[in-house]
Biopython code that builds the backbone (N, CA, C, O; Angstrom):
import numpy as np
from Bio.PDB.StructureBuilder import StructureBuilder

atoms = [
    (1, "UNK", "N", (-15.743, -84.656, -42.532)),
    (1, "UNK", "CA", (-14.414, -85.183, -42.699)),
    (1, "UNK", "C", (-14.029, -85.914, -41.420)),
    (1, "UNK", "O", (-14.035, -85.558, -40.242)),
    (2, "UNK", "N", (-13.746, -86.864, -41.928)),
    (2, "UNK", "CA", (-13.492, -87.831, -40.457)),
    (2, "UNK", "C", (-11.974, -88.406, -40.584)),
    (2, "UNK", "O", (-11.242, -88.651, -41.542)),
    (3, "UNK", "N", (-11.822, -88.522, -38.950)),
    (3, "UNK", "CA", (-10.010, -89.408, -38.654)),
    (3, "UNK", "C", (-10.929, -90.743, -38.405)),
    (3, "UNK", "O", (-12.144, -90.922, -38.327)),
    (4, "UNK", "N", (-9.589, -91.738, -38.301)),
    (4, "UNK", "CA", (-9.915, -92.914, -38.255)),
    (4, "UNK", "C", (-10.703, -93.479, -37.247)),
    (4, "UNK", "O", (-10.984, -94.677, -37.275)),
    (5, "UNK", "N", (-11.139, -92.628, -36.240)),
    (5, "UNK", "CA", (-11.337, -92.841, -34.942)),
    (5, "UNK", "C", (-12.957, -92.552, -35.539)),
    (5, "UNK", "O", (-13.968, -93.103, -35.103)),
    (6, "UNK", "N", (-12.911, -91.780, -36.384)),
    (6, "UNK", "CA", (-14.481, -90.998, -36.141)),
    (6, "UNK", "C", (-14.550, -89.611, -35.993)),
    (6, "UNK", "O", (-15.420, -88.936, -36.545)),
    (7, "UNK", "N", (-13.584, -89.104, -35.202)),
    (7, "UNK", "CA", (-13.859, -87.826, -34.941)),
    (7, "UNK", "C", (-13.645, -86.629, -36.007)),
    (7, "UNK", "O", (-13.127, -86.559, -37.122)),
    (8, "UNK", "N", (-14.115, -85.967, -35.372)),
    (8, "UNK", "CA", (-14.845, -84.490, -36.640)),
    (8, "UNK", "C", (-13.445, -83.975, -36.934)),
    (8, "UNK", "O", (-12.934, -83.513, -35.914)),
    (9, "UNK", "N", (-12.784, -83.920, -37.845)),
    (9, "UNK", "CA", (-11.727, -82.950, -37.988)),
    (9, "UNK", "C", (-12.266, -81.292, -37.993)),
    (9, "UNK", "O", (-13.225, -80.765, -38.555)),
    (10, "UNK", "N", (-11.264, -80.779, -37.164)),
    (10, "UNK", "CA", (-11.393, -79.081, -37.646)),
    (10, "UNK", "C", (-10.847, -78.526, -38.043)),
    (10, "UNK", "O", (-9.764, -78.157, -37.588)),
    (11, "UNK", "N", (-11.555, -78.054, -39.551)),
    (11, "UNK", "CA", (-10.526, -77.378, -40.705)),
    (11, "UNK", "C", (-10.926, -75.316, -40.163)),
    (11, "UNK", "O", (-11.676, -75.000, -39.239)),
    (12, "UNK", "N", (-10.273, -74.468, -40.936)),
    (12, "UNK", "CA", (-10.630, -73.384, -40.305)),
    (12, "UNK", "C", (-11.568, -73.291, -41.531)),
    (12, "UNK", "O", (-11.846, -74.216, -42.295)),
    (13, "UNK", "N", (-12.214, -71.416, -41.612)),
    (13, "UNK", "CA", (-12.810, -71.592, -43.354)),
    (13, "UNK", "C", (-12.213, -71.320, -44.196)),
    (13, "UNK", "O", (-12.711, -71.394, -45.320)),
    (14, "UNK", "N", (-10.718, -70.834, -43.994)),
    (14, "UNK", "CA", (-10.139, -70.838, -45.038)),
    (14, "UNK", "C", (-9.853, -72.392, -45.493)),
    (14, "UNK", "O", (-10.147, -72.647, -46.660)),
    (15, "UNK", "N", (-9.466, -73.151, -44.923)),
    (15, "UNK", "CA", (-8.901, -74.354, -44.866)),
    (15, "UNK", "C", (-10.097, -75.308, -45.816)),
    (15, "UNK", "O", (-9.772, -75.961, -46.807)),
    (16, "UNK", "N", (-11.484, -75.224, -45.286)),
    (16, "UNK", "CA", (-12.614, -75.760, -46.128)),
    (16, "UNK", "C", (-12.770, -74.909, -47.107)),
    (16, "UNK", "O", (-13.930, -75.072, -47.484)),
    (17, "UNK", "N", (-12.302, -74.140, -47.703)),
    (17, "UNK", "CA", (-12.521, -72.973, -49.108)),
    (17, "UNK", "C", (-11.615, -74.290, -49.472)),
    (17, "UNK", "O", (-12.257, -75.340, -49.515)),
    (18, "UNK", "N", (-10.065, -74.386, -49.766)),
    (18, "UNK", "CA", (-9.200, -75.163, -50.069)),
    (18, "UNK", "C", (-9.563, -76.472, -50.328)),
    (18, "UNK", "O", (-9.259, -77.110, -51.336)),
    (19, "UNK", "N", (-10.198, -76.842, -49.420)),
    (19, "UNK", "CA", (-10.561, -78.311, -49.252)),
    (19, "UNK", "C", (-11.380, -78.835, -50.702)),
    (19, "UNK", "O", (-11.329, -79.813, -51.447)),
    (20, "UNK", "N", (-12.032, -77.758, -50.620)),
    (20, "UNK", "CA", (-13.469, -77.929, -51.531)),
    (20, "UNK", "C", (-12.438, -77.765, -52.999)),
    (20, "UNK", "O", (-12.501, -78.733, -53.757)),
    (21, "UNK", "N", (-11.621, -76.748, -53.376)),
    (21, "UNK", "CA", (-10.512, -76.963, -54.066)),
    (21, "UNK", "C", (-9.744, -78.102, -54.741)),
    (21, "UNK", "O", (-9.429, -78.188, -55.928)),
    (22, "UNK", "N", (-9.465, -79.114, -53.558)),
    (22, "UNK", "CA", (-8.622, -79.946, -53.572)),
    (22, "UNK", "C", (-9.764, -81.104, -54.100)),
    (22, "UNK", "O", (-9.551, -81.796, -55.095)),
    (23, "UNK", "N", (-10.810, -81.191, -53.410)),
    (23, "UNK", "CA", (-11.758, -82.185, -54.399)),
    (23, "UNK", "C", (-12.278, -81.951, -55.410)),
    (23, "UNK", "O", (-13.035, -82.689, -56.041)),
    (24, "UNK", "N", (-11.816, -80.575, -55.749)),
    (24, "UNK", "CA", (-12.226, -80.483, -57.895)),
    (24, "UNK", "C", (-11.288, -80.807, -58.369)),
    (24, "UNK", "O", (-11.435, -80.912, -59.587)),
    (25, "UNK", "N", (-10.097, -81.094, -57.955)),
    (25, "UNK", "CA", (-8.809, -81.542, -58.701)),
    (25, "UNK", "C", (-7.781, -80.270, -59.032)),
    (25, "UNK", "O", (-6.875, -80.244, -59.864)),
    (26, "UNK", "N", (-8.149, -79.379, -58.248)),
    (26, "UNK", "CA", (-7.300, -77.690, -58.673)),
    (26, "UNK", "C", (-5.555, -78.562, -58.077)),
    (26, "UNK", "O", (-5.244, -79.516, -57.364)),
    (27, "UNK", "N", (-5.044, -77.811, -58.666)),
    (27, "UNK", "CA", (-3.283, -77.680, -58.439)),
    (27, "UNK", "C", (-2.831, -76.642, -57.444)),
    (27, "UNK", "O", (-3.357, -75.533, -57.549)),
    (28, "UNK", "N", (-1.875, -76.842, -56.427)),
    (28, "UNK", "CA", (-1.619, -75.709, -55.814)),
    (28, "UNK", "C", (-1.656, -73.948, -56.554)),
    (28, "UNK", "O", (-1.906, -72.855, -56.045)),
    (29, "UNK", "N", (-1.420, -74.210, -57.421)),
    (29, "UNK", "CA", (-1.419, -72.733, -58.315)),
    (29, "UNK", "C", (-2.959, -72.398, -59.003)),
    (29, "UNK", "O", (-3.465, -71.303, -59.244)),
    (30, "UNK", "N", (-3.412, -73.561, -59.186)),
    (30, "UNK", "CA", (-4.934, -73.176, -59.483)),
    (30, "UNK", "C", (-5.513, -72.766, -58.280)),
    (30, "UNK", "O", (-6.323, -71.842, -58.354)),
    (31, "UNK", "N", (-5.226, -73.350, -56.973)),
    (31, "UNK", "CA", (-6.034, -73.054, -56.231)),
    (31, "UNK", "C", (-5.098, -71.389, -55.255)),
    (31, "UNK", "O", (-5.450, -70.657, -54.330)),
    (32, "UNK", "N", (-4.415, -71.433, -55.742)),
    (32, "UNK", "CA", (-3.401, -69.592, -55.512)),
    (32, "UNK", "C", (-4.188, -68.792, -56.309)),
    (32, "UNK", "O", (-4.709, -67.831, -55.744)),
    (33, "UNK", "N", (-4.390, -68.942, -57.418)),
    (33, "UNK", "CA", (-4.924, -68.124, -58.676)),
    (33, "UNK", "C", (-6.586, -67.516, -58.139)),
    (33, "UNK", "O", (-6.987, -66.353, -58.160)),
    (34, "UNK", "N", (-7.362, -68.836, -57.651)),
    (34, "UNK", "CA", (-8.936, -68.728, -57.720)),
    (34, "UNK", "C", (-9.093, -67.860, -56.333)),
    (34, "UNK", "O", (-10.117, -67.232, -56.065)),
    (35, "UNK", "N", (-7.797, -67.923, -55.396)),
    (35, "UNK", "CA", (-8.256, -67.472, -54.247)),
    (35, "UNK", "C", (-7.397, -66.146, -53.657)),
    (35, "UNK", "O", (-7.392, -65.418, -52.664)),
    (36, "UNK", "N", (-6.650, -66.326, -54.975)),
    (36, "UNK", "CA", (-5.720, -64.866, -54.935)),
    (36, "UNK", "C", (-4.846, -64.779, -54.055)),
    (36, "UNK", "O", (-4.566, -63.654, -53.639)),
    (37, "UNK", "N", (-4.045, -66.153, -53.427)),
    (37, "UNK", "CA", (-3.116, -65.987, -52.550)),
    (37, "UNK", "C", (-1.970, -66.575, -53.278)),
    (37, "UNK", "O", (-2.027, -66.903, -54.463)),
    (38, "UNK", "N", (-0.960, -66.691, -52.547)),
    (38, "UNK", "CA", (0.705, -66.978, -53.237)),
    (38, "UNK", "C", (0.288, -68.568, -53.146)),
    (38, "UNK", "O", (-0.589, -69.185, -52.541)),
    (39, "UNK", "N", (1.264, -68.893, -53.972)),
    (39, "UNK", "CA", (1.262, -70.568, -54.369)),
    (39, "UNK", "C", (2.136, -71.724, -52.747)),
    (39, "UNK", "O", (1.928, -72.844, -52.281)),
    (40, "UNK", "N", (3.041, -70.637, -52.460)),
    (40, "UNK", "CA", (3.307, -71.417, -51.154)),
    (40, "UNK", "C", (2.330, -71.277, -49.717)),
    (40, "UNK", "O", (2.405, -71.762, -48.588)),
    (41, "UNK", "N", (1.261, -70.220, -50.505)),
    (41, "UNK", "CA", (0.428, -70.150, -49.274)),
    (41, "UNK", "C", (-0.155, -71.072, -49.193)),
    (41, "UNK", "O", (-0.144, -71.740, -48.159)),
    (42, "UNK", "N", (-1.046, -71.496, -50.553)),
    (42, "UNK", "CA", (-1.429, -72.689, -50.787)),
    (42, "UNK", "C", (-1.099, -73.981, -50.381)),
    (42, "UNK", "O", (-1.936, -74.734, -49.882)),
    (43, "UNK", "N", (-0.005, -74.267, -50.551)),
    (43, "UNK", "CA", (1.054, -75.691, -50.465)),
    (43, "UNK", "C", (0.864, -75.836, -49.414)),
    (43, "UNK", "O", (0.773, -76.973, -48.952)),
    (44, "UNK", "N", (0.687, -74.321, -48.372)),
    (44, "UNK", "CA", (0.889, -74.371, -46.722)),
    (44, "UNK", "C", (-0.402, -75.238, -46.446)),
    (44, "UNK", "O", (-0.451, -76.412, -46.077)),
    (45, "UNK", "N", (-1.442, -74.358, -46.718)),
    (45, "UNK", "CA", (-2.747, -75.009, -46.231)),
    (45, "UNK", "C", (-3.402, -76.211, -46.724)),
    (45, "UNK", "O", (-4.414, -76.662, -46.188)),
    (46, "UNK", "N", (-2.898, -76.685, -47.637)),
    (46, "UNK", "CA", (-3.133, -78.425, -48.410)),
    (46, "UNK", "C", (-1.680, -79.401, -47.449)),
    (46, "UNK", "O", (-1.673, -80.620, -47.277)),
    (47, "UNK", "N", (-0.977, -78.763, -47.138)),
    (47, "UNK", "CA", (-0.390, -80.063, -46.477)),
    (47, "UNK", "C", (-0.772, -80.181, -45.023)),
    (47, "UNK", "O", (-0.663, -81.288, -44.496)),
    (48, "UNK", "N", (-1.268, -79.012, -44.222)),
    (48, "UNK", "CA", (-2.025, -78.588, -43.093)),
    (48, "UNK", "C", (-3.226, -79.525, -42.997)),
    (48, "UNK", "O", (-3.226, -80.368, -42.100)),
    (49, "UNK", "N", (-4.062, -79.459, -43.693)),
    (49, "UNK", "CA", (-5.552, -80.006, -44.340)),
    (49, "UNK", "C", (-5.354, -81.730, -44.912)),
    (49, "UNK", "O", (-6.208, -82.520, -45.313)),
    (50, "UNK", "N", (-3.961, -81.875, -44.760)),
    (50, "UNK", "CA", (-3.518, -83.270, -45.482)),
    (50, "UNK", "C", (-3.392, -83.928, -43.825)),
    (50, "UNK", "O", (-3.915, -84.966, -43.422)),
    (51, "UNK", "N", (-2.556, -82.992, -43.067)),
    (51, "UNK", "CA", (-2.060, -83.618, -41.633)),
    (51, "UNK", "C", (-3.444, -83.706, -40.835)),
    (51, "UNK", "O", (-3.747, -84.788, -40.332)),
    (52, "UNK", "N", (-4.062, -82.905, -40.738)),
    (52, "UNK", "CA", (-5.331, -82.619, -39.980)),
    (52, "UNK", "C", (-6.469, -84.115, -40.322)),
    (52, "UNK", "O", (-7.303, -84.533, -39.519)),
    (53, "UNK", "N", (-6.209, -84.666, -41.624)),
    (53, "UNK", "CA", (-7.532, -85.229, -42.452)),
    (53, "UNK", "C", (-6.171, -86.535, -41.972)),
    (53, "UNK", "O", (-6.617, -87.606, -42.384)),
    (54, "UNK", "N", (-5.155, -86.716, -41.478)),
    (54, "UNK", "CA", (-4.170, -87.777, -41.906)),
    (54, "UNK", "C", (-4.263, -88.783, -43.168)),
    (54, "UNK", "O", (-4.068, -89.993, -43.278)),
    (55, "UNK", "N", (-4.701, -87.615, -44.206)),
    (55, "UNK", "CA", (-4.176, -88.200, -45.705)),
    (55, "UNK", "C", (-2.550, -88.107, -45.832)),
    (55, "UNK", "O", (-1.778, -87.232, -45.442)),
    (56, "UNK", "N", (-2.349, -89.178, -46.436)),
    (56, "UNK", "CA", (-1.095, -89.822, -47.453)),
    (56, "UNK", "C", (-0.759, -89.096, -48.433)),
    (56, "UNK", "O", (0.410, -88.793, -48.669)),
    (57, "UNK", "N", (-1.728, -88.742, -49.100)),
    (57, "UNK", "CA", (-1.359, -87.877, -50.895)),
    (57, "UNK", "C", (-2.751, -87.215, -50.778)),
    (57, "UNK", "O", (-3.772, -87.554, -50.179)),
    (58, "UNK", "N", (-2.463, -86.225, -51.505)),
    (58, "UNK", "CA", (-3.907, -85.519, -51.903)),
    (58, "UNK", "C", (-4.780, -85.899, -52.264)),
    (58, "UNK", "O", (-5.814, -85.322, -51.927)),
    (59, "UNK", "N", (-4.878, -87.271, -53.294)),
    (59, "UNK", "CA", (-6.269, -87.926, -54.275)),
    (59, "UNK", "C", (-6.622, -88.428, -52.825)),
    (59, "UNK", "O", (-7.757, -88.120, -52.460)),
    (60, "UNK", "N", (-5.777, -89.220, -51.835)),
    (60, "UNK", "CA", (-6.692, -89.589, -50.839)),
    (60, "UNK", "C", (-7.514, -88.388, -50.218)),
    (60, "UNK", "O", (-8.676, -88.629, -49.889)),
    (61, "UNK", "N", (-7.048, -87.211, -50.044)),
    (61, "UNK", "CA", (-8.148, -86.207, -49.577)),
    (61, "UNK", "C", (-9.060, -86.090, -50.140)),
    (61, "UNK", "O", (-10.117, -86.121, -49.510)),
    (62, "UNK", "N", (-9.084, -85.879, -51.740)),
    (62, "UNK", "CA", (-9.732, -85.680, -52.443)),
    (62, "UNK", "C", (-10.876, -86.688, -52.313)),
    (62, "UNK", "O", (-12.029, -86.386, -52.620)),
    (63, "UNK", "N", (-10.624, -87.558, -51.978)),
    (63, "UNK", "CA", (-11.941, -89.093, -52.079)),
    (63, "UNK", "C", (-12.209, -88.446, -51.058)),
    (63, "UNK", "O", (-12.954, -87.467, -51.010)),
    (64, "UNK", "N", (-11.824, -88.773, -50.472)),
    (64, "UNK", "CA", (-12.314, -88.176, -48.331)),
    (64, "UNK", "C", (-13.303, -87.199, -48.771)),
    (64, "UNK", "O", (-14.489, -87.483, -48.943)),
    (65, "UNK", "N", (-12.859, -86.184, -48.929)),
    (65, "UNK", "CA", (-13.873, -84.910, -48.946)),
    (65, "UNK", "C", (-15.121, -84.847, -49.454)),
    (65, "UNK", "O", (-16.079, -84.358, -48.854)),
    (66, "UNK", "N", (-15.161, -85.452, -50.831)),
    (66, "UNK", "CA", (-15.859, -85.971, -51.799)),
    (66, "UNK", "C", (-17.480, -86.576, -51.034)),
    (66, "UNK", "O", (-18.601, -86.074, -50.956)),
    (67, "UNK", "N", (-16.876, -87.891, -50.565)),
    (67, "UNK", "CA", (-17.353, -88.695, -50.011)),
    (67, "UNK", "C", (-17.862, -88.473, -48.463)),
    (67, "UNK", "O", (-18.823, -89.104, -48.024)),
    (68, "UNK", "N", (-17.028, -87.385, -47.568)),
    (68, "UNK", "CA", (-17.771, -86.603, -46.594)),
    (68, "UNK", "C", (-19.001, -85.561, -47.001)),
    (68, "UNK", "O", (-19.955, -85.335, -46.257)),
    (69, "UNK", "N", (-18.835, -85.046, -48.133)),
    (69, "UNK", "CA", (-19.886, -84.165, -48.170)),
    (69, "UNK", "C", (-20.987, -85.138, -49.374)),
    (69, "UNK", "O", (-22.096, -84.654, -49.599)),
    (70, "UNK", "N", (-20.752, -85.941, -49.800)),
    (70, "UNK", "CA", (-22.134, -86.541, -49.797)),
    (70, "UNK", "C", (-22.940, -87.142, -48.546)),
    (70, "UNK", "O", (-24.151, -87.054, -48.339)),
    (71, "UNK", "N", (-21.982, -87.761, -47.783)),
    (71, "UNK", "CA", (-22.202, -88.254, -46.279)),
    (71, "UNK", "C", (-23.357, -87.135, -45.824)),
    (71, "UNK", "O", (-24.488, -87.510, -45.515)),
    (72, "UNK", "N", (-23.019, -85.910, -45.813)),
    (72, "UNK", "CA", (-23.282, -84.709, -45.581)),
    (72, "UNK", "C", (-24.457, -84.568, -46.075)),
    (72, "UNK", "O", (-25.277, -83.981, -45.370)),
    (73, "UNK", "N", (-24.873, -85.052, -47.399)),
    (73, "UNK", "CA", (-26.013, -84.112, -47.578)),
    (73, "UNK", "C", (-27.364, -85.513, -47.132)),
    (73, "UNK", "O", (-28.594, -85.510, -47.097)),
    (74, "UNK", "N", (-26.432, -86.423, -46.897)),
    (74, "UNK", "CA", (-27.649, -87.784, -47.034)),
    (74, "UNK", "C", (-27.744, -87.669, -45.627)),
    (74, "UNK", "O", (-28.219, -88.743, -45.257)),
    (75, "UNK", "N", (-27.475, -86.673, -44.275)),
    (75, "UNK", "CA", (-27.948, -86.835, -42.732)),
    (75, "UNK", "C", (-29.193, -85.817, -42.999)),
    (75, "UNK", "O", (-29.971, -85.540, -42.086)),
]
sb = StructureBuilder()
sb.init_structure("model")
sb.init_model(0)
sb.init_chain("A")
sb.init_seg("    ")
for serial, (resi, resn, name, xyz) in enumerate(atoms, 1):
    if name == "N":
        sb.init_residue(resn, " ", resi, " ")
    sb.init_atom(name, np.array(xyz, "f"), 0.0, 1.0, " ", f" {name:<3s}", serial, name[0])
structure = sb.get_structure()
């Protein structure tokens, strides 16, 4: 996952559990449900993971992530 600069963002592992979440298309409450935490816990760590990644809206994370971990498997 990269900033505009290049550099490595650092998510924690909860934060990449979520992440990976947010690029299947889960909803804050889907992703409360799968991971058994409250729905504003959620909200917390997707807008955290939004500031960190300096995405706009979530589908932009969602491409990001997507597209980092193919990045990922093709090094």
């Amino acid at each position: 996952m990269s900033q505009q600069q290049g550099d490595t963002v650092r998510l924690t592992k909860r934060e990449r559990q979520i992440a990976e979440l947010i690029a299947r298309g889960l909803s804050n409450k889907q992703i409360a449900s799968t991971l058994k935490i409250a729905t504003v816990t959620a909200k917390t760590h997707v807008r955290n993971i939004m500031e960190k990644m300096q995405c706009h809206s979530r589908q932009v994370c969602a491409v990001t992530l997507v597209h980092e971990s193919y990045r990922a498997k093709d090094d």
